[in-house]
NUKOL-466733 format. One record per atom (N, C-alpha, C): residue number from 1; residue in three letters; atom name; x, y, z. Coordinates in nm, 3 decimals. Layout:
<recs>
<NUM ALA CA <X Y Z>>
...
</recs>
This chain:
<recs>
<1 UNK N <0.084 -0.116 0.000>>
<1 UNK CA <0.000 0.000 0.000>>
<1 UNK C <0.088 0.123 0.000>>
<2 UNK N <-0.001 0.240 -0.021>>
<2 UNK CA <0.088 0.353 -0.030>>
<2 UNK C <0.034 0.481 -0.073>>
<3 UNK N <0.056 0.609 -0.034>>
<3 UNK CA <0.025 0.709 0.017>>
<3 UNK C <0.069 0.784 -0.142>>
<4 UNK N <-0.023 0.910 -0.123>>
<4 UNK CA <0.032 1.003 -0.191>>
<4 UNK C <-0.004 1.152 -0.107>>
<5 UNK N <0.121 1.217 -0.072>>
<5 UNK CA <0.117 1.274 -0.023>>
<5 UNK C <0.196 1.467 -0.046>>
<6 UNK N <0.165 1.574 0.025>>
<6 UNK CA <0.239 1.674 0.003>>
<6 UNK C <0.141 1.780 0.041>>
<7 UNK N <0.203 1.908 0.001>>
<7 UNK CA <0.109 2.029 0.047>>
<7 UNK C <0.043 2.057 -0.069>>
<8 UNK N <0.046 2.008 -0.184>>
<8 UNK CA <-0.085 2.056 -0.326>>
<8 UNK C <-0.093 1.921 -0.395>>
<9 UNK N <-0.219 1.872 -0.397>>
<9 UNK CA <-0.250 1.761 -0.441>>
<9 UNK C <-0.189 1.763 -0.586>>
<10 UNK N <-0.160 1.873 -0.649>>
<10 UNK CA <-0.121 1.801 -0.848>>
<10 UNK C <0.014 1.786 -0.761>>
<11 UNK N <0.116 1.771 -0.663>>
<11 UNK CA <0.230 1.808 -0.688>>
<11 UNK C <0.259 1.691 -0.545>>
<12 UNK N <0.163 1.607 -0.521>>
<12 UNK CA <0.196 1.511 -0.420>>
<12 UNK C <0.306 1.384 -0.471>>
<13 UNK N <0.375 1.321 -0.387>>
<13 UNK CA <0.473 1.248 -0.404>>
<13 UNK C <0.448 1.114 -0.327>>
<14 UNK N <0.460 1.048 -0.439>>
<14 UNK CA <0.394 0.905 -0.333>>
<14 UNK C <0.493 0.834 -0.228>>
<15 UNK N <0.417 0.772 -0.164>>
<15 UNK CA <0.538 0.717 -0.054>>
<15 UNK C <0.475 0.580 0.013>>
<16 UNK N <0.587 0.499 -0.012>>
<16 UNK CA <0.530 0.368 0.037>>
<16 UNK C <0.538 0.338 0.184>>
<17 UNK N <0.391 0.242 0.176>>
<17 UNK CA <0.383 0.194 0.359>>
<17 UNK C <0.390 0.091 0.377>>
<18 UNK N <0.338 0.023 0.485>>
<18 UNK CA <0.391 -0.091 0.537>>
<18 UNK C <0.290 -0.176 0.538>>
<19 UNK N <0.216 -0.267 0.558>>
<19 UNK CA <0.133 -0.339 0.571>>
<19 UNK C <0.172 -0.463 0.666>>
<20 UNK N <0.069 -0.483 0.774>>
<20 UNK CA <0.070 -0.620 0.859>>
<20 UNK C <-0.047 -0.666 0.908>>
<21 UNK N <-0.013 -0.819 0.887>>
<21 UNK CA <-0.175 -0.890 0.953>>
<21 UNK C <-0.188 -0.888 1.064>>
<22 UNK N <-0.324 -0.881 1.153>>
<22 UNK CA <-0.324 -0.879 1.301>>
<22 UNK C <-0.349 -0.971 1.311>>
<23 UNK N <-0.279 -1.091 1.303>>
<23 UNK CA <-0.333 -1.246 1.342>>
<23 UNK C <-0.372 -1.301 1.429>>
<24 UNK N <-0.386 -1.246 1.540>>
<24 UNK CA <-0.454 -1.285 1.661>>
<24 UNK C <-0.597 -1.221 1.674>>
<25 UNK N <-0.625 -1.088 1.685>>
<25 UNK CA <-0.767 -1.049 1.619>>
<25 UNK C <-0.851 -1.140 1.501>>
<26 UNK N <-0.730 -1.175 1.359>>
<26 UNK CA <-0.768 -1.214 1.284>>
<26 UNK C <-0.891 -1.347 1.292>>
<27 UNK N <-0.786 -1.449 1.358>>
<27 UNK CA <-0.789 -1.582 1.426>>
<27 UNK C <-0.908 -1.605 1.533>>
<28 UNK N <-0.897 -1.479 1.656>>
<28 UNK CA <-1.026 -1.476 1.698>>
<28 UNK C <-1.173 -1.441 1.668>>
<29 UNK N <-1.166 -1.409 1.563>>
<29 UNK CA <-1.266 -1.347 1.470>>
<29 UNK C <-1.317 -1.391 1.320>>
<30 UNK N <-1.226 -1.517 1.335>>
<30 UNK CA <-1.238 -1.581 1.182>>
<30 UNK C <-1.249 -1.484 1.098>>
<31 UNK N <-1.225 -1.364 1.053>>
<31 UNK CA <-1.168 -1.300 0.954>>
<31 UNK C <-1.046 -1.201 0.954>>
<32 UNK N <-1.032 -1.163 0.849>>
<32 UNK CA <-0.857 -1.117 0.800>>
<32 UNK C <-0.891 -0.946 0.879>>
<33 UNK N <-0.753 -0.948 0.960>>
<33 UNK CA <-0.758 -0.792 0.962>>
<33 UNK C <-0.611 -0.722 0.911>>
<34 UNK N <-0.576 -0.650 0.858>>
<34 UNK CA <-0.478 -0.526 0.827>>
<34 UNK C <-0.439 -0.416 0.824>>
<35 UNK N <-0.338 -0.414 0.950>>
<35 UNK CA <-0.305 -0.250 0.981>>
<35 UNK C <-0.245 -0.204 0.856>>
<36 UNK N <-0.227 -0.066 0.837>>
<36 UNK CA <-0.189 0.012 0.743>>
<36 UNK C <-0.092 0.127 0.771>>
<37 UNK N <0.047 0.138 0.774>>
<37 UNK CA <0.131 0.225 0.860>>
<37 UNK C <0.171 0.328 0.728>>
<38 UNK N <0.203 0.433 0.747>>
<38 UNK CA <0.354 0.534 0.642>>
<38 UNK C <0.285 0.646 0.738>>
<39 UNK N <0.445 0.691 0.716>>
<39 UNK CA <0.517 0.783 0.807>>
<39 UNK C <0.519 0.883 0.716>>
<40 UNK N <0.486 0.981 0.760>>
<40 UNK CA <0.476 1.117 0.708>>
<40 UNK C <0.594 1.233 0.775>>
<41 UNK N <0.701 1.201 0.727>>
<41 UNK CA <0.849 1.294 0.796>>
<41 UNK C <0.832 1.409 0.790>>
<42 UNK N <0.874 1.514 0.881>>
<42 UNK CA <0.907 1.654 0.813>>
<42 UNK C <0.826 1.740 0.798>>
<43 UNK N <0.750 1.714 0.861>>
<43 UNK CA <0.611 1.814 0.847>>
<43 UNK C <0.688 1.943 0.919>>
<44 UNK N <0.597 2.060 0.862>>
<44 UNK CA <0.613 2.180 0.903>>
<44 UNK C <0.503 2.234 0.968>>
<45 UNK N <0.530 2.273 1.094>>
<45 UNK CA <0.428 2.335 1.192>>
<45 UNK C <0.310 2.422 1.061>>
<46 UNK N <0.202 2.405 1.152>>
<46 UNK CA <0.105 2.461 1.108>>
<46 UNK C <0.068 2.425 0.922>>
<47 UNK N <0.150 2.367 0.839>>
<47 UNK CA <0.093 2.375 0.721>>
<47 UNK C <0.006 2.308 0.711>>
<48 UNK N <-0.048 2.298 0.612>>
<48 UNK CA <-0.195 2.216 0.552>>
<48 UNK C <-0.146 2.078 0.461>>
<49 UNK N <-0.143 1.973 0.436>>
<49 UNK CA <-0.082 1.856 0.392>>
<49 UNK C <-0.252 1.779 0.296>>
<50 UNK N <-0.220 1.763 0.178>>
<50 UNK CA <-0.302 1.637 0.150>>
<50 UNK C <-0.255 1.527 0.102>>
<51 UNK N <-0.356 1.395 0.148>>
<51 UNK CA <-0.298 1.236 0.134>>
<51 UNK C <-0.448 1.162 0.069>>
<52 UNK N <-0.372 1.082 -0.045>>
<52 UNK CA <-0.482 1.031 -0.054>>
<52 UNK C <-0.421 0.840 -0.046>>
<53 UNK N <-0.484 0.756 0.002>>
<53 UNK CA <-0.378 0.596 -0.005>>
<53 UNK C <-0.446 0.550 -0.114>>
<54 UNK N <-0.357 0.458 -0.131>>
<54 UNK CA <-0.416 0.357 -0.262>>
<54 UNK C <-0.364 0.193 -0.230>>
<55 UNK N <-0.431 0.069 -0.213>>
<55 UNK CA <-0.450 -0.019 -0.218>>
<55 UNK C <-0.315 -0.120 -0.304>>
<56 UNK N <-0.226 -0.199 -0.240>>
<56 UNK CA <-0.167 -0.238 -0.292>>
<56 UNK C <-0.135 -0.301 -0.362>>
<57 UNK N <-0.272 -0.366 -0.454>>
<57 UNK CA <-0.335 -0.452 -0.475>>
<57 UNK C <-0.299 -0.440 -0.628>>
<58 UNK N <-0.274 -0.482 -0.774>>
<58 UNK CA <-0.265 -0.408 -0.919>>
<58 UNK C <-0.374 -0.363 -0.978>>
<59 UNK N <-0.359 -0.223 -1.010>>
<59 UNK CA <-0.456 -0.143 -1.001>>
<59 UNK C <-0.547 -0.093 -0.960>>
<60 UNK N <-0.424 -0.066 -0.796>>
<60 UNK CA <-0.473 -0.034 -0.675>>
<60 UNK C <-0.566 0.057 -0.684>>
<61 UNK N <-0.709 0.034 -0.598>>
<61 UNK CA <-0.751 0.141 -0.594>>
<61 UNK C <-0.762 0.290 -0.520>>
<62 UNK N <-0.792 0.409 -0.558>>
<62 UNK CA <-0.741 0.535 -0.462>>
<62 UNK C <-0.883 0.565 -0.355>>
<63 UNK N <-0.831 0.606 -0.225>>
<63 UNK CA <-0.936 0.666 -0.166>>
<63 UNK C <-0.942 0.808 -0.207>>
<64 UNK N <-1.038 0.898 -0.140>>
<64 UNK CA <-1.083 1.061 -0.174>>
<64 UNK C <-0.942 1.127 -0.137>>
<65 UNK N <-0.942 1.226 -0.162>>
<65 UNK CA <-0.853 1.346 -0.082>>
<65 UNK C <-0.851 1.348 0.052>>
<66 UNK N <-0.762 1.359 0.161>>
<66 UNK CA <-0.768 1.402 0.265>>
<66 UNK C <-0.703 1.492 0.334>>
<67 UNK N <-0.706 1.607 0.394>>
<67 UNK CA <-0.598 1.691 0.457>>
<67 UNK C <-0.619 1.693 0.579>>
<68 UNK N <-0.482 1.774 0.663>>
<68 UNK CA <-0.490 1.817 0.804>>
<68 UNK C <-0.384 1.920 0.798>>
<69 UNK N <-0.372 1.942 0.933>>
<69 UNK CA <-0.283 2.041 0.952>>
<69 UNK C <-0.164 1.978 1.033>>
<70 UNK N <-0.053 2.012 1.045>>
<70 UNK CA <0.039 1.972 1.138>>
<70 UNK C <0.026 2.094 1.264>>
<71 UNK N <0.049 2.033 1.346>>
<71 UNK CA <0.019 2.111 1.501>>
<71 UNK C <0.208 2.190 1.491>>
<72 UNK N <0.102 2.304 1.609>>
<72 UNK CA <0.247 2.385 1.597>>
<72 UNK C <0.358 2.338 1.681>>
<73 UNK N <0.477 2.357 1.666>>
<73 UNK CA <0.625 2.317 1.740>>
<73 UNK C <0.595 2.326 1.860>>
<74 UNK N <0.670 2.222 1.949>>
<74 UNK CA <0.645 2.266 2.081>>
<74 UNK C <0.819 2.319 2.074>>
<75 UNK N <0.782 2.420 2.169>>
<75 UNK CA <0.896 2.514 2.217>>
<75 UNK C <0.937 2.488 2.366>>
<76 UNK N <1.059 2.386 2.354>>
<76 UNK CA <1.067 2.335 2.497>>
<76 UNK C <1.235 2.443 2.518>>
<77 UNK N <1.224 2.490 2.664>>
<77 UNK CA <1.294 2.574 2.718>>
<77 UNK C <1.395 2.509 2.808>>
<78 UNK N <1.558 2.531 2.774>>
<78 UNK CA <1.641 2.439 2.829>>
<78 UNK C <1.632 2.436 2.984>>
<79 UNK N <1.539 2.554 3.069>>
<79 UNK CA <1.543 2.556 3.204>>
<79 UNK C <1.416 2.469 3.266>>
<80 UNK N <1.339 2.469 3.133>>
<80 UNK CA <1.246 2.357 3.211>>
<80 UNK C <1.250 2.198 3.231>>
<81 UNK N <1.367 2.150 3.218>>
<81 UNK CA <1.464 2.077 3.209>>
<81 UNK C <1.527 2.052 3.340>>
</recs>
């Protein structure tokens, strides 16, 4: 699976994730479950980001648009330490 991601959707850059079975959920539940991980590095306080994933599957399919914001920096002070 895998992400497409950036701050303007024509100009997003895809980025691959990870995929794993929860086999113990799975097992207790007689059906398949799958987490879905990617890491989004580097964000810059406060900007606006959109992601849309797509299915790893050939001719994966895409979900909608999604955005958020990244929260602002925390400003930690060497005396509060």
């Amino acid at each position: 699976m895998a992400a497409f991601f950036g701050t303007d959707k024509t100009t997003a850059k895809r980025v691959q994730g990870l995929s794993h079975t929860y086999k113990a959920l799975s097992e207790a539940e007689n059906t398949t479950y799958v987490l879905h991980f990617i890491k989004f590095a580097g964000l810059v306080p406060l900007q606006t980001y959109y992601y849309k994933v797509q299915s790893g599957l050939p001719g994966g399919v895409e979900s909608k648009w999604f955005n958020f914001r990244a929260p602002a920096a925390a400003d930690y002070d060497d005396d509060f330490f």
